[in-house]
C-alpha positions in Angstrom: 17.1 71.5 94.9 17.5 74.1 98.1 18.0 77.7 98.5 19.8 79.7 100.9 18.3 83.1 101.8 17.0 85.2 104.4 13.2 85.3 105.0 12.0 88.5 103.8 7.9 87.7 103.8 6.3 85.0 106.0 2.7 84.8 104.9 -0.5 83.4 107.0 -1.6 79.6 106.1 -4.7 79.9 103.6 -7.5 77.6 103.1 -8.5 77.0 99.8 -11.6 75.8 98.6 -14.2 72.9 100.1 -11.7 69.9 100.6 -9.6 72.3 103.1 -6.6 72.3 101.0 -4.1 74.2 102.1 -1.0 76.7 101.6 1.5 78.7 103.0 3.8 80.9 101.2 7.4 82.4 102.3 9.8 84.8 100.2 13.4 84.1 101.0 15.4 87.2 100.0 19.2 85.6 98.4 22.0 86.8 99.5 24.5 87.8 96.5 25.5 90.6 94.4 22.1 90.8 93.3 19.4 89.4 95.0 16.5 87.5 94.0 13.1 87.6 96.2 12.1 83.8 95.9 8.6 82.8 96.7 8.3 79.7 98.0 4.9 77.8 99.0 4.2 74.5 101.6 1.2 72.9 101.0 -0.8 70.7 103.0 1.1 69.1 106.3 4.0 70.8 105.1 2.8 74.3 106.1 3.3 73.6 109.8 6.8 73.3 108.8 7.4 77.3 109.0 5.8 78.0 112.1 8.0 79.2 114.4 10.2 81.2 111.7 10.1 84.9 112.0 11.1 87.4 109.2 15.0 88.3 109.2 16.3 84.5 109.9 18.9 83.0 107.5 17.2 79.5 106.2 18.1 76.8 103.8 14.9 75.5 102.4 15.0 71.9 100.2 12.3 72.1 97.4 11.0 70.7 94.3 10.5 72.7 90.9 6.7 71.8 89.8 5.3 71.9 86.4 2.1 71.4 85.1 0.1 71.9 81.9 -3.7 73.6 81.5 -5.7 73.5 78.1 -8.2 77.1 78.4 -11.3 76.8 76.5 -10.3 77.8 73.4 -8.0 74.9 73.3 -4.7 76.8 73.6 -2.2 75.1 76.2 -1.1 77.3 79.0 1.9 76.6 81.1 2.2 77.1 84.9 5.4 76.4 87.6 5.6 76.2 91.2 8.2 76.1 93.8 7.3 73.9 96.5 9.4 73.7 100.1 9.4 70.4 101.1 11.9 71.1 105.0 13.4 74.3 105.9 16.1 74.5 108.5 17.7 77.9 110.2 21.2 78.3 109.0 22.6 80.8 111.7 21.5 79.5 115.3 22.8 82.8 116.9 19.0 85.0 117.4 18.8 88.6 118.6 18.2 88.7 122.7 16.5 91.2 124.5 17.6 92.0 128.1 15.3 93.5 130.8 17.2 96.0 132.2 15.0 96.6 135.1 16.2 92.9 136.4 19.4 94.0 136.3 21.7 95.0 139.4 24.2 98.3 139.8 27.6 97.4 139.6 30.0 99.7 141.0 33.2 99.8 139.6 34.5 101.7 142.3 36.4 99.8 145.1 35.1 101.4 148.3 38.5 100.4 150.4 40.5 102.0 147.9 39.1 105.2 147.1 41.9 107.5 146.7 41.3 109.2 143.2 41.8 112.7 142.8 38.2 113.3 141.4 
């Protein structure tokens, strides 16, 4: 399965518990008449995977839907899903650019040899 969004949240990497196991979560915002704020975790190696997104970039993220079942003490079965990102690529290569304008030279747009406007 994938999705197609923009990245709306980009969360830190978190450490759970004493075997180190670990997770990063992302909401991708979709794009469409109504949109839908998906949260999507990586887990384990797969967390590295993100770093290097920012918030605002268009991505197409391949995942798997996971299910799994829990019995709570009283013997009652809960239910529990997760959506797990397994590669995420950018989808729009173009990123905003900043220009230092103090690097920047005056142009004149003024021909010195043939200055003969009336102003």
């Amino acid at each position: 399965m994938e999705i197609t969004g923009k990245i709306k949240v980009l969360f830190d990497t978190q450490t759970i518990g004493d075997k180190g196991f670990r997770k990063r979560e992302v909401v991708v915002s979709t794009q469409e008449q109504y949109p839908q704020h998906i949260l999507v975790e990586f887990i384990q190696d797969k967390c590295d995977l993100l770093d290097g997104y920012v918030v605002g970039q268009e991505v197409k993220i391949d995942l798997n839907l996971r299910g799994r079942e829990w019995i709570n003490p009283e013997g009652v079965a809960k239910y529990f899903n997760a959506i797990q990102g397994w590669r995420i690529e950018l989808l729009n290569s173009e990123q905003p650019t900043t220009i230092n304008m103090s690097k920047l030279e005056p142009v004149s747009f003024i021909d010195e040899q043939d200055n003969d406007l009336p102003f």
